[in-house]
C-alpha positions in Angstrom: 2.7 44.1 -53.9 0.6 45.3 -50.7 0.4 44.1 -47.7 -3.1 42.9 -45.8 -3.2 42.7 -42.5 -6.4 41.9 -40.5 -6.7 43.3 -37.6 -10.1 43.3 -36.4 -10.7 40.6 -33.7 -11.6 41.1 -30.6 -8.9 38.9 -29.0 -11.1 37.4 -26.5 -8.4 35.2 -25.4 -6.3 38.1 -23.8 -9.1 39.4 -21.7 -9.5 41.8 -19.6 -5.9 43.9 -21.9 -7.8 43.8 -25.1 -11.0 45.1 -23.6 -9.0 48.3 -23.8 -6.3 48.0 -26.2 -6.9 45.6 -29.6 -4.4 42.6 -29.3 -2.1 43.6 -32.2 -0.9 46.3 -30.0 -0.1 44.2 -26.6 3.2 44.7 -25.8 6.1 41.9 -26.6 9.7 42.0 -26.0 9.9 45.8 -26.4 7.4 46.1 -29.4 4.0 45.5 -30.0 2.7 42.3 -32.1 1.8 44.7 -35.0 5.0 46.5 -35.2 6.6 43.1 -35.8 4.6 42.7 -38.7 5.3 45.7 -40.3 9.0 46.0 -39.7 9.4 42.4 -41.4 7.3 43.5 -44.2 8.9 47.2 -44.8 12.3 45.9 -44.4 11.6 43.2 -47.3 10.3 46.3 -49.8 6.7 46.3 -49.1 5.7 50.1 -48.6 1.5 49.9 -48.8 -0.3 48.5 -46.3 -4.0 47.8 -46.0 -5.0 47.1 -42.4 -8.6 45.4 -42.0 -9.8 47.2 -38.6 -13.5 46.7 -36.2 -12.6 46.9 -32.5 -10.6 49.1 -31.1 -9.6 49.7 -34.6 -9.4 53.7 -34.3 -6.2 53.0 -31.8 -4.7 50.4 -34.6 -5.2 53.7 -37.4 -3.4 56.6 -34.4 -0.7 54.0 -34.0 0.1 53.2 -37.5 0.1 56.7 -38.7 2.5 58.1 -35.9 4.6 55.1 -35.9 5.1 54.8 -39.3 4.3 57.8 -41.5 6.3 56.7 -44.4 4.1 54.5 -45.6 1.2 54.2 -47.9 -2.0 52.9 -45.8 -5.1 52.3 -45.8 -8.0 51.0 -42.9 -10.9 49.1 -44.2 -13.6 48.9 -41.2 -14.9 44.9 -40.7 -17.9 46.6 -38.7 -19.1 43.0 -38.6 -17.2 39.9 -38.4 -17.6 37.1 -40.5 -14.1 35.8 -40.6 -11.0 36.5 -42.6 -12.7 35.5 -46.0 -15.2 38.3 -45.8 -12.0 40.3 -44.0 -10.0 39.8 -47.4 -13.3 40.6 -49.1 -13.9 44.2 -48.0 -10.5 45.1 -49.7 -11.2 44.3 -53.3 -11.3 47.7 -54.4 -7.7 48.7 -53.1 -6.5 45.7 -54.5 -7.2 45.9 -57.9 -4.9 43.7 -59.9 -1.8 43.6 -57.1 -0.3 40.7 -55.7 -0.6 41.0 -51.7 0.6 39.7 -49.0 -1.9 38.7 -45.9 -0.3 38.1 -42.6 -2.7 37.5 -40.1 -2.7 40.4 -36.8 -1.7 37.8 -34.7 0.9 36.1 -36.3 5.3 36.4 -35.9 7.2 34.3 -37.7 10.3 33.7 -38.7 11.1 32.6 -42.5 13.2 33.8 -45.3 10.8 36.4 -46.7 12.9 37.6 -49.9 12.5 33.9 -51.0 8.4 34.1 -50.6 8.7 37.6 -52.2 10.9 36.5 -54.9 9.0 33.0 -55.7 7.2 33.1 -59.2 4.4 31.2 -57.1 1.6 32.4 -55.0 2.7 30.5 -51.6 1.4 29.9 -48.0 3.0 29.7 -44.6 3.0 26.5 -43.1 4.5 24.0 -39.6 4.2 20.7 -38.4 1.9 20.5 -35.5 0.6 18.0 -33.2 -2.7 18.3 -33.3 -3.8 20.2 -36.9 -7.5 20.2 -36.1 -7.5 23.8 -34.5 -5.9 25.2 -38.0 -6.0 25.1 -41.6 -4.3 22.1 -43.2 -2.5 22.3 -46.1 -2.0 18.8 -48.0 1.2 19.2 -50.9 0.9 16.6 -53.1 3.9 14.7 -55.1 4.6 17.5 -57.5 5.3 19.7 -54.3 2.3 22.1 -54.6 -0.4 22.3 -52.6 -3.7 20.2 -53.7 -6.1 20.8 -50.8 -6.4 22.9 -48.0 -9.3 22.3 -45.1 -10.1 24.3 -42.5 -10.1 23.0 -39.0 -10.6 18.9 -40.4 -12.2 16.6 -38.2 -10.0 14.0 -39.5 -6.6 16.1 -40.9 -5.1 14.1 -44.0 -1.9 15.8 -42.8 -0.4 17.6 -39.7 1.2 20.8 -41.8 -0.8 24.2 -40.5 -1.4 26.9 -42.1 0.3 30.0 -39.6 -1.6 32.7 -41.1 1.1 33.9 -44.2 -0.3 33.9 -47.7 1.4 35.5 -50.6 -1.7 35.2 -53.5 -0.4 36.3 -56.8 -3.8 35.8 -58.7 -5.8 38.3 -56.7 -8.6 38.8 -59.3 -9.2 34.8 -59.2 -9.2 35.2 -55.4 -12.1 37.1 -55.4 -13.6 35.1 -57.6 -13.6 32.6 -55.1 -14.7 34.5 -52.2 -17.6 35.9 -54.3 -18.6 31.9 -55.4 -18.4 31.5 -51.4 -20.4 34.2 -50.4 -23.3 33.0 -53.0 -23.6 29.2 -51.8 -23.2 30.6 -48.4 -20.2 28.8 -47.6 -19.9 29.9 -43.2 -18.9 27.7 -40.7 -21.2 29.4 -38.0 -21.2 32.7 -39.4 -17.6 33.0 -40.5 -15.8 32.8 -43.8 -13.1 31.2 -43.9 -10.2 32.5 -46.5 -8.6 28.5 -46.5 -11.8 27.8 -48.0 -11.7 30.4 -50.8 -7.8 29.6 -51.5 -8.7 25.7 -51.6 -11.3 27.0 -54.5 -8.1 28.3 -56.2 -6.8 25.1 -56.2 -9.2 22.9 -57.5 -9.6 25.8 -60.6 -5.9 25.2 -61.3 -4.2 28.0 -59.1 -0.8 26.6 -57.8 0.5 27.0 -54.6 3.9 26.3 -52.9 4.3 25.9 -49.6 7.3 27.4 -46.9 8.2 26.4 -43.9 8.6 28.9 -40.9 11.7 28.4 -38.7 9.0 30.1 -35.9 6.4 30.8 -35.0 5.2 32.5 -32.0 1.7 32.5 -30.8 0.5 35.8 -29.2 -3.0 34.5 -28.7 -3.2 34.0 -25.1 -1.2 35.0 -21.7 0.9 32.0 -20.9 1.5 31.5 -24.6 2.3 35.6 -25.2 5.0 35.0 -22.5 6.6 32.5 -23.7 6.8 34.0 -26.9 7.7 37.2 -25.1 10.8 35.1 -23.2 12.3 33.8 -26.6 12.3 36.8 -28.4 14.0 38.6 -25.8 16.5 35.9 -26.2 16.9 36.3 -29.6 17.2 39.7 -30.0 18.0 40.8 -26.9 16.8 43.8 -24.8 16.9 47.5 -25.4 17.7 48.6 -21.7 20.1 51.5 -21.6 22.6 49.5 -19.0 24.0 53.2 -18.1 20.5 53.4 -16.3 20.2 55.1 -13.1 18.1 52.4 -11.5 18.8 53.0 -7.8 20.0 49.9 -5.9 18.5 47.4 -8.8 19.9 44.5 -10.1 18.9 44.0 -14.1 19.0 40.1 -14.9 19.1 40.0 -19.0 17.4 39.5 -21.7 15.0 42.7 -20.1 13.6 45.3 -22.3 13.0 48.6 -20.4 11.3 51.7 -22.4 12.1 55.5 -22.1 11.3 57.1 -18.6 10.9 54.1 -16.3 11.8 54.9 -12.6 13.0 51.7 -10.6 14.7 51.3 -7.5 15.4 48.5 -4.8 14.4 46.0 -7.3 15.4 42.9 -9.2 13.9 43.3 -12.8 14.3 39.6 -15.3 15.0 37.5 -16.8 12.8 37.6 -19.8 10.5 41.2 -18.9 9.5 44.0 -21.1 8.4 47.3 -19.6 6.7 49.7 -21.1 7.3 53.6 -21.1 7.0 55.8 -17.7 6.6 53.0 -15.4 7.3 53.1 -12.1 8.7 49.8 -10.1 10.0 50.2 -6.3 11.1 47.6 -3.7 9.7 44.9 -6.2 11.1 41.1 -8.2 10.0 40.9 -11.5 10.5 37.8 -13.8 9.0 36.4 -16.8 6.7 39.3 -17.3 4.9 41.7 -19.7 4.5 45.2 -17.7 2.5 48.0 -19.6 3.1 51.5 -19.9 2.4 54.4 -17.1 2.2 51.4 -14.7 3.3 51.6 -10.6 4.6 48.2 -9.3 5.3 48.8 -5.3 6.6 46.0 -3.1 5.5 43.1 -5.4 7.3 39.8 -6.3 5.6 39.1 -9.7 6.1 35.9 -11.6 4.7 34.8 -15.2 2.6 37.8 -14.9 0.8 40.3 -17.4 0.3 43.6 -16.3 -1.5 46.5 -18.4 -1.1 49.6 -18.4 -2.1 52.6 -16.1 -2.3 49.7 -13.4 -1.4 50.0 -9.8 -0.7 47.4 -7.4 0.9 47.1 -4.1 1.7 44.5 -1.6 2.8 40.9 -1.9 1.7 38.6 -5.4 3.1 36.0 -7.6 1.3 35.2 -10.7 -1.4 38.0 -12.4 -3.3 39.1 -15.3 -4.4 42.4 -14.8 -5.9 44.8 -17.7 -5.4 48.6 -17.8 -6.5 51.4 -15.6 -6.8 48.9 -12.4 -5.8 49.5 -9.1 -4.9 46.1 -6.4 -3.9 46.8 -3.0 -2.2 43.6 -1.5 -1.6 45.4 1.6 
């Protein structure tokens, strides 16, 4: 089986980080969005990976090949968008005959991925939601598979989303559907949507289970990437080396503090991850993402996202502040 992960949106949502660094890299609990992905899929067996890549995507390639050189990769370049249909698409020839596994760039979940594996069934990720009619809706009918899926319904004939985890056995009748697509030109304003090409699977007599994810946490925009941020560092708990020498600083756990970070006179969490070589002095810091390389000095931040290479100084409470940027308070 290999793994297909899309990672070429320009994560609009998270501006002004991903103007400078492509959202499945902004930092989360210690990690990046990405390397969650990856680590769940390489622990489970999966060893090749095909990474869809547009923006930014030369930094996605440099970090996947230092990070993890183990494993068998390849980058398709999405030079233009047209949603995750046309994504999929581009990767035909890599394929082949294989069974893969799409997990959206975007997406951390929690589910028992050995049974999805395992399953003699091609099988997508779904939750209960709210209000279904920002997603794809899967519909499972008596028999317990899945007889319609419809992207982003007007009027949704059920409230189970789709979280961006499809495991497609039949990969050659996939693209058979996404090829039928592409000739009646089947967009919603440009895009191709992949629900669309797996609901054609359907009514040709592919079957589909569905699974339920215990969680999932959305990474798509700043108050929503910190509270995800919060509950993972909850769950797994930080990776600060408590024999720090962190002058005069109080740490409040769950904080996650990365290699070479000088702090002193500070109060650092609950619930913040800091990246590498930052410095943070005569500051309080709670419920925050900090990048890496980044100066904090005499700031009391709060539900805040910093990038990295930042600088700021003097009093604040709540920011979002991309890379390389400078605030003086004073």
């Amino acid at each position: 089986m290999k793994a297909i992960i899309p990672v070429a949106g320009a994560g609009t949502k998270l501006r002004p980080h991903t103007y400078t660094q492509p959202k499945a890299l902004i930092p989360i609990a210690g990690k990046t969005i990405l390397s969650f992905i990856v680590d769940q899929l390489k622990d489970a067996g999966i060893d090749e990976f095909i990474f869809i890549v547009g923006y930014l995507g030369e930094k996605i390639q440099d970090y996947v090949l230092e990070n993890y050189p183990q494993l068998k990769t390849h980058f398709v370049f999405q030079n233009e968008r047209h949603g995750t249909g046309h994504a999929i698409e581009l990767t035909k020839a890599i394929v082949g005959d294989d069974e893969v596994f799409v997990v959206l760039g975007d997406t951390i979940c929690e589910y028992d991925i050995k049974e999805v594996l395992n399953s003699p069934y091609s099988m997508l990720g779904i939750k209960k939601v709210d209000d279904p009619r920002d997603f794809g809706v899967a519909s499972i009918g008596e028999d317990g598979f899945i007889d319609q899926l419809v992207e982003k319904p007007a009027i949704p004939k059920s409230n189970m989303a789709l979280v961006g985890l499809y495991k497609i056995k039949e990969t050659n009748f996939l693209f058979e559907c996404l090829h039928t697509l592409f000739l009646k030109s089947g967009h919603v304003n440009g895009e191709y949507n992949l629900t669309d090409a797996l609901d054609c699977m359907i009514k040709k007599g592919a079957k589909f289970q569905s699974f339920k994810v215990k969680n999932w946490f959305d990474c798509g925009k700043k108050e929503t990437l910190l509270e995800s941020n919060a509950t993972l560092l909850k769950k797994f708990g930080g990776n600060t080396d408590y024999n720090h020498q962190y002058i005069n600083t109080i740490i409040i756990p769950p904080v996650s503090i990365a290699a070479g970070c000088d702090i002193s006179n500070s109060i650092i969490g609950p619930h913040v991850a800091i990246g590498a070589n930052t410095s943070i002095k005569h500051s309080i810091v709670r419920e925050s993402i900090i990048g890496s390389y980044t100066n904090l000095f005499e700031v009391v931040l709060d539900n805040s996202l910093i990038g990295s290479d930042a600088s700021v100084k003097g009093l604040s409470r709540s920011l979002n502040i991309g890379d390389n940027t400078e605030i003086d308070f004073g």
